[in-house]
PDB file of N, CA, C, O and CB in Angstrom:
ATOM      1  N   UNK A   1       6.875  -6.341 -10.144  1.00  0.00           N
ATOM      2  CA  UNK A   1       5.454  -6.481  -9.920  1.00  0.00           C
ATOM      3  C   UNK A   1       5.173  -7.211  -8.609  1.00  0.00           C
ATOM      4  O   UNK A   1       4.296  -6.871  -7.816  1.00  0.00           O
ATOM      5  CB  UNK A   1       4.809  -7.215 -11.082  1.00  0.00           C
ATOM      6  N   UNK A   2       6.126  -8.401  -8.434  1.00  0.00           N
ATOM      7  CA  UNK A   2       5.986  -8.966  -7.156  1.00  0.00           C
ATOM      8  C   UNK A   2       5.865  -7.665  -5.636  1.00  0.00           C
ATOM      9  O   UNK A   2       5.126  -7.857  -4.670  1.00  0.00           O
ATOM     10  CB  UNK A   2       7.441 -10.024  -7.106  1.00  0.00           C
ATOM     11  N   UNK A   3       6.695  -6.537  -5.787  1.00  0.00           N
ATOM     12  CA  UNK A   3       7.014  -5.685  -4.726  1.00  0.00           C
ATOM     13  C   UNK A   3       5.686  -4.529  -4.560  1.00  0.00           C
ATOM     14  O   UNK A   3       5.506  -3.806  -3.580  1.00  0.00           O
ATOM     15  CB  UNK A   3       8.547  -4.975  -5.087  1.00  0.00           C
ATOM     16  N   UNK A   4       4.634  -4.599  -6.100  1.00  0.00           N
ATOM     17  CA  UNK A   4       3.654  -3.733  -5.841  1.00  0.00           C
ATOM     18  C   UNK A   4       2.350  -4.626  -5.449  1.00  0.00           C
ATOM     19  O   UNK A   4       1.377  -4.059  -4.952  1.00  0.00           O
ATOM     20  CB  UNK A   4       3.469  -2.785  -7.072  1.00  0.00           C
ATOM     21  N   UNK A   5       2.344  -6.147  -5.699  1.00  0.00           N
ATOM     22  CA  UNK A   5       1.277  -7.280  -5.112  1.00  0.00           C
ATOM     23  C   UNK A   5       1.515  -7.576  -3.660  1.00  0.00           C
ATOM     24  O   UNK A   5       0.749  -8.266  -2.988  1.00  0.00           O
ATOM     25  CB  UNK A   5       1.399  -8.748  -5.904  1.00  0.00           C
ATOM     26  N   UNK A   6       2.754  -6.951  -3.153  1.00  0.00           N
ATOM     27  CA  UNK A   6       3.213  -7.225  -1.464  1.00  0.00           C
ATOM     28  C   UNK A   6       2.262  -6.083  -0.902  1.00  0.00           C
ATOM     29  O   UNK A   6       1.262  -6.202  -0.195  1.00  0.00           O
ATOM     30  CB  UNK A   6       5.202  -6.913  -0.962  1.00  0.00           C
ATOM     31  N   UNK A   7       2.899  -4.871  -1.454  1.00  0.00           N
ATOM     32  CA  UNK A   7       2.427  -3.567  -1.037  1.00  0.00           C
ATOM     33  C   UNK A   7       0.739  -3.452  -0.817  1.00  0.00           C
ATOM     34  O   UNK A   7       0.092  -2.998   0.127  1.00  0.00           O
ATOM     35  CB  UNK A   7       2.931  -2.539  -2.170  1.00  0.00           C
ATOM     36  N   UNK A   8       0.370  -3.987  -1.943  1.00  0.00           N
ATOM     37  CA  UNK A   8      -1.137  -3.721  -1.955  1.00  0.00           C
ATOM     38  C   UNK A   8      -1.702  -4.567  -0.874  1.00  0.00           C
ATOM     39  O   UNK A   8      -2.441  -4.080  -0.018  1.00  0.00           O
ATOM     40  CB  UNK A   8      -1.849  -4.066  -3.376  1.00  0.00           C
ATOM     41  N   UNK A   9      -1.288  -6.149  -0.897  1.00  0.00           N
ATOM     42  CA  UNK A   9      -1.575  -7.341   0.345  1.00  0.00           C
ATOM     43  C   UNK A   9      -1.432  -6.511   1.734  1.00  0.00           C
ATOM     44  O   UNK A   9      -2.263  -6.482   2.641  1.00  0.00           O
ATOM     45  CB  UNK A   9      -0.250  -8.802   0.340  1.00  0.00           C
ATOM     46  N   UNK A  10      -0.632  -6.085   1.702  1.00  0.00           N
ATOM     47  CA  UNK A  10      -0.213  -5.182   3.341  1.00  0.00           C
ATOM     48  C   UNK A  10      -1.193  -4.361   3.266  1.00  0.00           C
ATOM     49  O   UNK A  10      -2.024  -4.667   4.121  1.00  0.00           O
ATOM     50  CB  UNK A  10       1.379  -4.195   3.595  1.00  0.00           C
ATOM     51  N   UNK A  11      -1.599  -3.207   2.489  1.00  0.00           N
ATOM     52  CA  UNK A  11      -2.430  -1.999   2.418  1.00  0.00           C
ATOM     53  C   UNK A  11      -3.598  -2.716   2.603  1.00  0.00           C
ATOM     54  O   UNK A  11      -4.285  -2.037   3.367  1.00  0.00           O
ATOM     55  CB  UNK A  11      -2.372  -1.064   1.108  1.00  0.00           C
ATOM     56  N   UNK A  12      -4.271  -3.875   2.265  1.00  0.00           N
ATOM     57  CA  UNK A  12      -5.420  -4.812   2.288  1.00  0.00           C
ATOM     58  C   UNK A  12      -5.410  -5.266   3.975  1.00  0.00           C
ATOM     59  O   UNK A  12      -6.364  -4.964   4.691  1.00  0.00           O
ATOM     60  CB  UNK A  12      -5.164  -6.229   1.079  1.00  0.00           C
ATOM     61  N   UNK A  13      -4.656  -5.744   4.312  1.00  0.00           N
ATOM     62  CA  UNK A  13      -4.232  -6.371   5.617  1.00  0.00           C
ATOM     63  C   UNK A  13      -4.038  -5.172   7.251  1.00  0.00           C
ATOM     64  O   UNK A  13      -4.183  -5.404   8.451  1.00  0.00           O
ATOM     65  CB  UNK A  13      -2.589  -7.119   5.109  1.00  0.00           C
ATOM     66  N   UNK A  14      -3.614  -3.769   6.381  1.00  0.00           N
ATOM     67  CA  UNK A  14      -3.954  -2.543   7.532  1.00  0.00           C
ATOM     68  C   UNK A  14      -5.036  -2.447   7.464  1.00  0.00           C
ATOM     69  O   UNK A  14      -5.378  -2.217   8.624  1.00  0.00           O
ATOM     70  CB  UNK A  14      -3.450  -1.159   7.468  1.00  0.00           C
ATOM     71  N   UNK A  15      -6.291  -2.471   6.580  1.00  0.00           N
ATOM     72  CA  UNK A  15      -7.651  -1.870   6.121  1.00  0.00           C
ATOM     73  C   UNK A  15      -8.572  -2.955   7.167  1.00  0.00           C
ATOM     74  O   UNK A  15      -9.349  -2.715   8.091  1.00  0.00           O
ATOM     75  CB  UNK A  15      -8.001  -2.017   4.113  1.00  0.00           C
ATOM     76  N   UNK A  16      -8.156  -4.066   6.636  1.00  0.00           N
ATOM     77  CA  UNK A  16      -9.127  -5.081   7.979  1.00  0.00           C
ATOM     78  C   UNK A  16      -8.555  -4.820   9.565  1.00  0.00           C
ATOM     79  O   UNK A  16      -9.444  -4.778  10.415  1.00  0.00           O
ATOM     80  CB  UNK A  16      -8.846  -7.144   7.693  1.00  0.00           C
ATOM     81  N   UNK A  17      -7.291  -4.658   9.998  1.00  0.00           N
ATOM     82  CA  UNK A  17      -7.415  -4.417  11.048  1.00  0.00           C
ATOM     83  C   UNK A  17      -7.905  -2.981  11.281  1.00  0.00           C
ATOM     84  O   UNK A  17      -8.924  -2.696  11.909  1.00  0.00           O
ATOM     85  CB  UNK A  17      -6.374  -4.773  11.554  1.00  0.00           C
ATOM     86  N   UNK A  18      -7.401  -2.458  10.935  1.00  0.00           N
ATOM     87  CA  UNK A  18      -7.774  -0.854  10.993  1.00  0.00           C
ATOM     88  C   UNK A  18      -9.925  -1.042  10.996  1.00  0.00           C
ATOM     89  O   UNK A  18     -10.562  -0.478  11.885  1.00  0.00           O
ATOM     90  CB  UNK A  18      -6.833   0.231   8.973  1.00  0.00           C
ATOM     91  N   UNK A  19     -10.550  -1.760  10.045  1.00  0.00           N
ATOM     92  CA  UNK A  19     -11.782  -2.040  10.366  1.00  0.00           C
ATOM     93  C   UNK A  19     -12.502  -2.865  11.728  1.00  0.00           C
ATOM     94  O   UNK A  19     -13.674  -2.934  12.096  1.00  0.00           O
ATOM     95  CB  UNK A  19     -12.025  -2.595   9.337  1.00  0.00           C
ATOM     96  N   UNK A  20     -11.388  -3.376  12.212  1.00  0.00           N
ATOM     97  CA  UNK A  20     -11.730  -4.033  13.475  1.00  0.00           C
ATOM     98  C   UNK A  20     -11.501  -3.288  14.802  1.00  0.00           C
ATOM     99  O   UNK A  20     -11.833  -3.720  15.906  1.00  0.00           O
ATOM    100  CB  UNK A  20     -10.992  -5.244  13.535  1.00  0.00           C
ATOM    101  N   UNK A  21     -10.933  -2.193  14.573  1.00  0.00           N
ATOM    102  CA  UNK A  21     -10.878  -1.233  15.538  1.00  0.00           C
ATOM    103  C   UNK A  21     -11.829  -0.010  15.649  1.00  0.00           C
ATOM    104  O   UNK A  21     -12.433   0.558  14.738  1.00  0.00           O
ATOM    105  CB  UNK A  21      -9.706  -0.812  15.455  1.00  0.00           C
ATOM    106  N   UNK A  22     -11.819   0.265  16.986  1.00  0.00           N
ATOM    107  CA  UNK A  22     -12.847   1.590  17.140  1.00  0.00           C
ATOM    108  C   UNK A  22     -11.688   3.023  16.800  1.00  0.00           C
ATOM    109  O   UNK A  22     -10.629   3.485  17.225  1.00  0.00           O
ATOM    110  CB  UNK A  22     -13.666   1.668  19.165  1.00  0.00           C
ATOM    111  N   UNK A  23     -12.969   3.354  15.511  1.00  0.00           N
ATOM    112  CA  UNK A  23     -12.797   4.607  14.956  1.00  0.00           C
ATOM    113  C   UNK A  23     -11.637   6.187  15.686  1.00  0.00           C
ATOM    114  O   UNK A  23     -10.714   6.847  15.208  1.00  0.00           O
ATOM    115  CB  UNK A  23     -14.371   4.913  14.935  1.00  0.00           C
ATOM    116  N   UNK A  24     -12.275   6.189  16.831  1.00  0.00           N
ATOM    117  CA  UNK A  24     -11.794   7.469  17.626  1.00  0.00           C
ATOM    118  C   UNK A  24     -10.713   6.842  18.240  1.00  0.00           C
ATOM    119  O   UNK A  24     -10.884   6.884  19.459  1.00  0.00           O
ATOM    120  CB  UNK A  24     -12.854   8.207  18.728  1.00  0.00           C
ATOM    121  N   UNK A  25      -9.494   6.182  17.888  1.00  0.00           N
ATOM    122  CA  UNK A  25      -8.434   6.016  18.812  1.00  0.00           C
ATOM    123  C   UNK A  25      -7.184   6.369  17.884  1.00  0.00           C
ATOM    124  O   UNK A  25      -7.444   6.724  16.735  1.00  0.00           O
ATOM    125  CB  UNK A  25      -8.407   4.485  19.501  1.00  0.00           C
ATOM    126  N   UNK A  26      -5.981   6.308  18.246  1.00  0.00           N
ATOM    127  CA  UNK A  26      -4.698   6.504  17.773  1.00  0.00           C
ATOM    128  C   UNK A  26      -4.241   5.350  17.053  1.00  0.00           C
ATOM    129  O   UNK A  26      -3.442   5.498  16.128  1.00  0.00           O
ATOM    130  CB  UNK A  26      -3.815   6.828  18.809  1.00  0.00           C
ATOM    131  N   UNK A  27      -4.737   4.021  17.439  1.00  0.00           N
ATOM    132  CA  UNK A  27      -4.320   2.708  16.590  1.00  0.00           C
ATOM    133  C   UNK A  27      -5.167   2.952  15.442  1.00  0.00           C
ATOM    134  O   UNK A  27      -4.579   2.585  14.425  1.00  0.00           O
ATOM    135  CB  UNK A  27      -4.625   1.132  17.317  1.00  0.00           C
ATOM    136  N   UNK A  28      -6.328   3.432  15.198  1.00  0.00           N
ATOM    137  CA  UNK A  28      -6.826   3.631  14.113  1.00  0.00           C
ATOM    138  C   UNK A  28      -6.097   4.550  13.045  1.00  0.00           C
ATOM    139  O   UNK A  28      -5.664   4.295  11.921  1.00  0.00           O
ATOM    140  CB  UNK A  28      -7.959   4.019  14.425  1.00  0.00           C
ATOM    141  N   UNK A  29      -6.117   5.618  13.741  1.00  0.00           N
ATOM    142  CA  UNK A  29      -5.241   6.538  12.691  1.00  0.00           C
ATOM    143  C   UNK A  29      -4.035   5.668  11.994  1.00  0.00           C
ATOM    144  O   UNK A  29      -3.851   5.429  10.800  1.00  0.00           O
ATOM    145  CB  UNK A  29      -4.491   7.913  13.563  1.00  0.00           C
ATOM    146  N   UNK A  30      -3.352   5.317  13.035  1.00  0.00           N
ATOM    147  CA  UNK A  30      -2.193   4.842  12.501  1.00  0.00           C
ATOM    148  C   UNK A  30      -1.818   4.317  11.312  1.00  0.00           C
ATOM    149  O   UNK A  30      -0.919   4.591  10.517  1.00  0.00           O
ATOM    150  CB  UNK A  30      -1.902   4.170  13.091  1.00  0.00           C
ATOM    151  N   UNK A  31      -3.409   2.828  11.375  1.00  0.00           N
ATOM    152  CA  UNK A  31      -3.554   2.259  10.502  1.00  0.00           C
ATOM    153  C   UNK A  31      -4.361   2.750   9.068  1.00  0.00           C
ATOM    154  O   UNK A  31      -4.326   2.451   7.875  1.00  0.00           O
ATOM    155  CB  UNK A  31      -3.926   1.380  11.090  1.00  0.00           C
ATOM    156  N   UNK A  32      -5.091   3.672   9.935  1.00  0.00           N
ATOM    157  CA  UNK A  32      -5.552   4.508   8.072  1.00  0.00           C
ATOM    158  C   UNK A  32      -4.439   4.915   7.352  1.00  0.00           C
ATOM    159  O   UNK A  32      -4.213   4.696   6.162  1.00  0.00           O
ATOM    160  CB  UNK A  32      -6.506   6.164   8.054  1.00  0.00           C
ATOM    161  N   UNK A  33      -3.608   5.658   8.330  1.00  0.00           N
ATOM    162  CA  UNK A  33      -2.791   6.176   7.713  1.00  0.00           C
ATOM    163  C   UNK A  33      -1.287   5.341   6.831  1.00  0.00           C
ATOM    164  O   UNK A  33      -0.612   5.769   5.896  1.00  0.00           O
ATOM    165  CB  UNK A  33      -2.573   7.042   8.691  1.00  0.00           C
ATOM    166  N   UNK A  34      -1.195   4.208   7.503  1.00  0.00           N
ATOM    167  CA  UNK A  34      -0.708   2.627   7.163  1.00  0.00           C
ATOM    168  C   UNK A  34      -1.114   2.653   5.706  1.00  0.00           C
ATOM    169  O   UNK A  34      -0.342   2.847   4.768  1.00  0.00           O
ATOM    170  CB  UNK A  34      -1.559   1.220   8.124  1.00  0.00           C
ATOM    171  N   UNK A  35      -2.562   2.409   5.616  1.00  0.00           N
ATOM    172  CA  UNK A  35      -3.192   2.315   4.415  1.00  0.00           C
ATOM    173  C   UNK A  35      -2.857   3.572   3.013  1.00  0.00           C
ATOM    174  O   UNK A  35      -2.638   3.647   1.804  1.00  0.00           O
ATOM    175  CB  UNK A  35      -4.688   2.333   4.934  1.00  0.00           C
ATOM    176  N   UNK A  36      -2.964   4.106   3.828  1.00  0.00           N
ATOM    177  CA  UNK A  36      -2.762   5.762   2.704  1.00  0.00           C
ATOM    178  C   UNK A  36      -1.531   5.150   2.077  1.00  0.00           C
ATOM    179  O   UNK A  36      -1.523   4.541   1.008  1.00  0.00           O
ATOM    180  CB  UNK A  36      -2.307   7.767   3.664  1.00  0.00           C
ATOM    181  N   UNK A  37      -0.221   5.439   3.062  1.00  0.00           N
ATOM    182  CA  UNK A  37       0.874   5.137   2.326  1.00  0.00           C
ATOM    183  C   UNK A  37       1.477   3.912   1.826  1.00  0.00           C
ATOM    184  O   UNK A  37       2.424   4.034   1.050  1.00  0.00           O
ATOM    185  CB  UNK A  37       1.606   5.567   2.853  1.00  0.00           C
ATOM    186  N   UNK A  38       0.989   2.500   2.222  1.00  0.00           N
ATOM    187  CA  UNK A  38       1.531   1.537   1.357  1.00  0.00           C
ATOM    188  C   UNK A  38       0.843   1.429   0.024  1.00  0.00           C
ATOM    189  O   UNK A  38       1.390   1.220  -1.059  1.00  0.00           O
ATOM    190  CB  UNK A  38       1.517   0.282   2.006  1.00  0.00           C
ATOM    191  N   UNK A  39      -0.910   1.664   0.355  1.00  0.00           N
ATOM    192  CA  UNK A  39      -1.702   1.668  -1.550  1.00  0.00           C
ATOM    193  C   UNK A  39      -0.777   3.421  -2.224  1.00  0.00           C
ATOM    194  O   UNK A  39      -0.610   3.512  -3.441  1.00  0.00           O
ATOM    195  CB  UNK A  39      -4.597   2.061  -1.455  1.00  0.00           C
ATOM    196  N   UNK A  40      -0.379   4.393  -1.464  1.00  0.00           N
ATOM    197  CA  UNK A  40       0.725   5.541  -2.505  1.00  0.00           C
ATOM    198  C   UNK A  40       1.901   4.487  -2.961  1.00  0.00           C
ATOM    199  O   UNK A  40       2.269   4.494  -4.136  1.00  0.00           O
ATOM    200  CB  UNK A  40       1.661   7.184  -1.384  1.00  0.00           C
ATOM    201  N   UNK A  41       2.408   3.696  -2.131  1.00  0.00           N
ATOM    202  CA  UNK A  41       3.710   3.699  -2.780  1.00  0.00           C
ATOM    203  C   UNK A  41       3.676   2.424  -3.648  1.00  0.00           C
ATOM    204  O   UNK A  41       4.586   2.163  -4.435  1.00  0.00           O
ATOM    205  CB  UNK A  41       4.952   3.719  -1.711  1.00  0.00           C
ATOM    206  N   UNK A  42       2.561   1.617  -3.470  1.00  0.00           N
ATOM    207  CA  UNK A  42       2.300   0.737  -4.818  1.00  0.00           C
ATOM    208  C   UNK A  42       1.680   0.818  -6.013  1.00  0.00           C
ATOM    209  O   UNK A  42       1.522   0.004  -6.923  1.00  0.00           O
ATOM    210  CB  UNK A  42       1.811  -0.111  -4.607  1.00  0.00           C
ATOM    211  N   UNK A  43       1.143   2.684  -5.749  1.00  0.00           N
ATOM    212  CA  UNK A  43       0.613   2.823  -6.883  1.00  0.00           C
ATOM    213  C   UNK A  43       2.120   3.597  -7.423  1.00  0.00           C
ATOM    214  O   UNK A  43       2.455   3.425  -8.595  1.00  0.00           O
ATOM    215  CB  UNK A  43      -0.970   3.646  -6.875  1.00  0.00           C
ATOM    216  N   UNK A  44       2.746   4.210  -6.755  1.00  0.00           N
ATOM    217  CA  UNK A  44       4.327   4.705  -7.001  1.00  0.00           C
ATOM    218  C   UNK A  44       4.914   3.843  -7.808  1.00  0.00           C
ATOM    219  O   UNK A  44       5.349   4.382  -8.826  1.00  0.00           O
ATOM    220  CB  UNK A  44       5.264   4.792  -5.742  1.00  0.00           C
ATOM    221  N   UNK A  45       5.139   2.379  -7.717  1.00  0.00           N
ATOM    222  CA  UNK A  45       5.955   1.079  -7.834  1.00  0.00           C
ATOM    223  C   UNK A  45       5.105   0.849  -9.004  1.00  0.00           C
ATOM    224  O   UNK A  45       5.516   0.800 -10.163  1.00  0.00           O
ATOM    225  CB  UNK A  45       6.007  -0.149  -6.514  1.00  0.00           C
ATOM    226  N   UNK A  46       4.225   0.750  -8.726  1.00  0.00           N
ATOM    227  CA  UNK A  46       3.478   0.643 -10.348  1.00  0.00           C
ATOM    228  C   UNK A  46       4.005   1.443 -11.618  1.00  0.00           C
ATOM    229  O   UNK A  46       4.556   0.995 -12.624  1.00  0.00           O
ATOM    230  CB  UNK A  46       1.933   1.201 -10.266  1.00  0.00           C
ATOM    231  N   UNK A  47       3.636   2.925 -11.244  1.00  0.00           N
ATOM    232  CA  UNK A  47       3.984   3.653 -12.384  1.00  0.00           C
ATOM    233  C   UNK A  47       5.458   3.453 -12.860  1.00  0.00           C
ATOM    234  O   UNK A  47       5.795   3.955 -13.932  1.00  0.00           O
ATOM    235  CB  UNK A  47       3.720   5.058 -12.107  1.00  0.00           C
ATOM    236  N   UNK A  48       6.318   2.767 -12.140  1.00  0.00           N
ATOM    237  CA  UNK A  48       8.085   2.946 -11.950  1.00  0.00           C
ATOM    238  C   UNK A  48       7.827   1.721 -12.728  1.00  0.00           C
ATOM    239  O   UNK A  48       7.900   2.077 -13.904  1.00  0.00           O
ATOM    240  CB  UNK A  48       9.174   2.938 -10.188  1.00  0.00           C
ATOM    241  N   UNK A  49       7.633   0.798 -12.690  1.00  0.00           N
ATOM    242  CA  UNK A  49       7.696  -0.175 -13.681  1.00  0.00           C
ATOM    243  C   UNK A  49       6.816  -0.281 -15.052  1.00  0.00           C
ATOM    244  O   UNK A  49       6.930  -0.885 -16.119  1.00  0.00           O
ATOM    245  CB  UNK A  49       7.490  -1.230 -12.998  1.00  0.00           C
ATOM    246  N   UNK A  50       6.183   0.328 -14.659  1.00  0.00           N
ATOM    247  CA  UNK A  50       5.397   0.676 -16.456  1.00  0.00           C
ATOM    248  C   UNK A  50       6.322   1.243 -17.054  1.00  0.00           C
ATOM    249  O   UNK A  50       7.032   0.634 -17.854  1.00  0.00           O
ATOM    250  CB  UNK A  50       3.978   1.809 -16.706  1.00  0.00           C
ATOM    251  N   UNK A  51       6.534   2.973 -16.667  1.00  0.00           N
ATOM    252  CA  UNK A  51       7.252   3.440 -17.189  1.00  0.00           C
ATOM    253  C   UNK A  51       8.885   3.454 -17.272  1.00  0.00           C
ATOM    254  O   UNK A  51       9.610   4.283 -17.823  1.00  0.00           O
ATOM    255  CB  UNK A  51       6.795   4.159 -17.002  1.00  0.00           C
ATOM    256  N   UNK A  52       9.250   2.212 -16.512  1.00  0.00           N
ATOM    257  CA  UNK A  52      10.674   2.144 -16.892  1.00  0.00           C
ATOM    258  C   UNK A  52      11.325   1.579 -18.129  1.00  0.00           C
ATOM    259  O   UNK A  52      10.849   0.583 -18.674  1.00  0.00           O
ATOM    260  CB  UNK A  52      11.207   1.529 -15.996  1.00  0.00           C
ATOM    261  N   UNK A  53      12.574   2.284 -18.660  1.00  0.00           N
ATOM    262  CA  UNK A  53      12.973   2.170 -19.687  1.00  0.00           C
ATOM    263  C   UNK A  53      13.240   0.376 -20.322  1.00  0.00           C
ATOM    264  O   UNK A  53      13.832  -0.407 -19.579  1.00  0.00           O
ATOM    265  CB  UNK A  53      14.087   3.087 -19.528  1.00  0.00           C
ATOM    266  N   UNK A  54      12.818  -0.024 -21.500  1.00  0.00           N
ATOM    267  CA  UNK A  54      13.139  -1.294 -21.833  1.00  0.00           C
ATOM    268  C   UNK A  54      14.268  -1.366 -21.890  1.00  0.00           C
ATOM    269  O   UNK A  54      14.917  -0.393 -22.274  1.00  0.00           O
ATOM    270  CB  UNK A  54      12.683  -1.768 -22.812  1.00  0.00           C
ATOM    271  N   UNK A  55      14.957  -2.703 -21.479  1.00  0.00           N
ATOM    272  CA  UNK A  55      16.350  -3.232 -21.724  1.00  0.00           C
ATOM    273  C   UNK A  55      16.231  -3.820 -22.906  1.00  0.00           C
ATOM    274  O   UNK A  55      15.333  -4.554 -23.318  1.00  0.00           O
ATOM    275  CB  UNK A  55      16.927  -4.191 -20.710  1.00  0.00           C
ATOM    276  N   UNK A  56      17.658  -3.271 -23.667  1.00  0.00           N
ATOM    277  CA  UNK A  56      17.757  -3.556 -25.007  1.00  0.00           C
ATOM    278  C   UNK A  56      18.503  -4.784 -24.995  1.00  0.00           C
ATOM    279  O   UNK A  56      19.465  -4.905 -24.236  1.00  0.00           O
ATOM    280  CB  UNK A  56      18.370  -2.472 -25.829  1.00  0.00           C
ATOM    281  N   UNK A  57      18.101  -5.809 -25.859  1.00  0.00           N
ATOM    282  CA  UNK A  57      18.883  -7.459 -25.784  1.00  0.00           C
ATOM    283  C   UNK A  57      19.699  -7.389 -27.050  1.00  0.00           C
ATOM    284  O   UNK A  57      20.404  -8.341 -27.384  1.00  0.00           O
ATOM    285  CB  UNK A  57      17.672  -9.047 -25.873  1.00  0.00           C
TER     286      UNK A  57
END
Protein backbone atom coordinates (compact mmCIF):
# COMPACT_ATOMS: atom_id res chain seq x y z
CA UNK A 1 0.00 0.00 0.00
CA UNK A 2 2.93 2.19 0.84
CA UNK A 3 4.07 1.81 -3.20
CA UNK A 4 0.34 2.82 -4.40
CA UNK A 5 0.31 6.19 -1.67
CA UNK A 6 3.93 7.04 -3.47
CA UNK A 7 2.40 6.59 -6.88
CA UNK A 8 -0.63 8.60 -6.34
CA UNK A 9 1.71 11.58 -4.29
CA UNK A 10 3.81 11.71 -7.62
CA UNK A 11 0.59 11.60 -9.98
CA UNK A 12 -0.65 14.62 -7.48
CA UNK A 13 2.78 16.37 -7.72
CA UNK A 14 2.88 16.01 -12.00
CA UNK A 15 -0.84 17.53 -11.94
CA UNK A 16 0.36 20.83 -10.04
CA UNK A 17 3.25 21.28 -12.09
CA UNK A 18 1.76 20.25 -15.19
CA UNK A 19 -1.06 23.12 -13.88
CA UNK A 20 1.58 25.69 -13.65
CA UNK A 21 2.53 25.38 -17.09
CA UNK A 22 1.18 26.77 -20.35
CA UNK A 23 -1.16 24.34 -21.93
CA UNK A 24 0.24 24.27 -25.72
CA UNK A 25 3.85 23.13 -24.99
CA UNK A 26 5.68 19.68 -24.88
CA UNK A 27 6.49 20.01 -20.98
CA UNK A 28 2.86 19.94 -20.61
CA UNK A 29 2.12 16.93 -22.45
CA UNK A 30 4.73 15.25 -20.85
CA UNK A 31 3.39 15.88 -17.63
CA UNK A 32 -0.29 15.02 -18.44
CA UNK A 33 0.88 12.26 -19.70
CA UNK A 34 3.20 11.69 -16.31
CA UNK A 35 -0.16 11.86 -14.73
CA UNK A 36 -2.08 9.31 -16.91
CA UNK A 37 0.47 6.72 -16.14
CA UNK A 38 1.54 6.91 -12.52
CA UNK A 39 -2.60 7.37 -11.25
CA UNK A 40 -2.78 3.71 -14.15
CA UNK A 41 -0.22 2.07 -12.38
CA UNK A 42 -1.49 2.85 -8.82
CA UNK A 43 -4.67 2.05 -9.66
CA UNK A 44 -2.75 -1.31 -11.21
CA UNK A 45 -0.90 -1.71 -7.62
CA UNK A 46 -4.06 -1.35 -6.04
CA UNK A 47 -5.99 -4.01 -7.68
CA UNK A 48 -2.58 -6.40 -7.24
CA UNK A 49 -2.88 -6.10 -3.67
CA UNK A 50 -6.52 -6.47 -3.09
CA UNK A 51 -6.60 -9.20 -5.14
CA UNK A 52 -3.56 -10.99 -4.11
CA UNK A 53 -3.68 -14.34 -2.76
CA UNK A 54 -3.73 -14.57 1.31
CA UNK A 55 -0.74 -16.10 2.99
CA UNK A 56 -1.68 -19.00 4.87
CA UNK A 57 -0.05 -18.91 8.67
Amino acid sequence: MRTVATLVALSMVAALFASAVDRYTAVWAALAWAVVVLFTAALLRLHNVINSPEEEQ
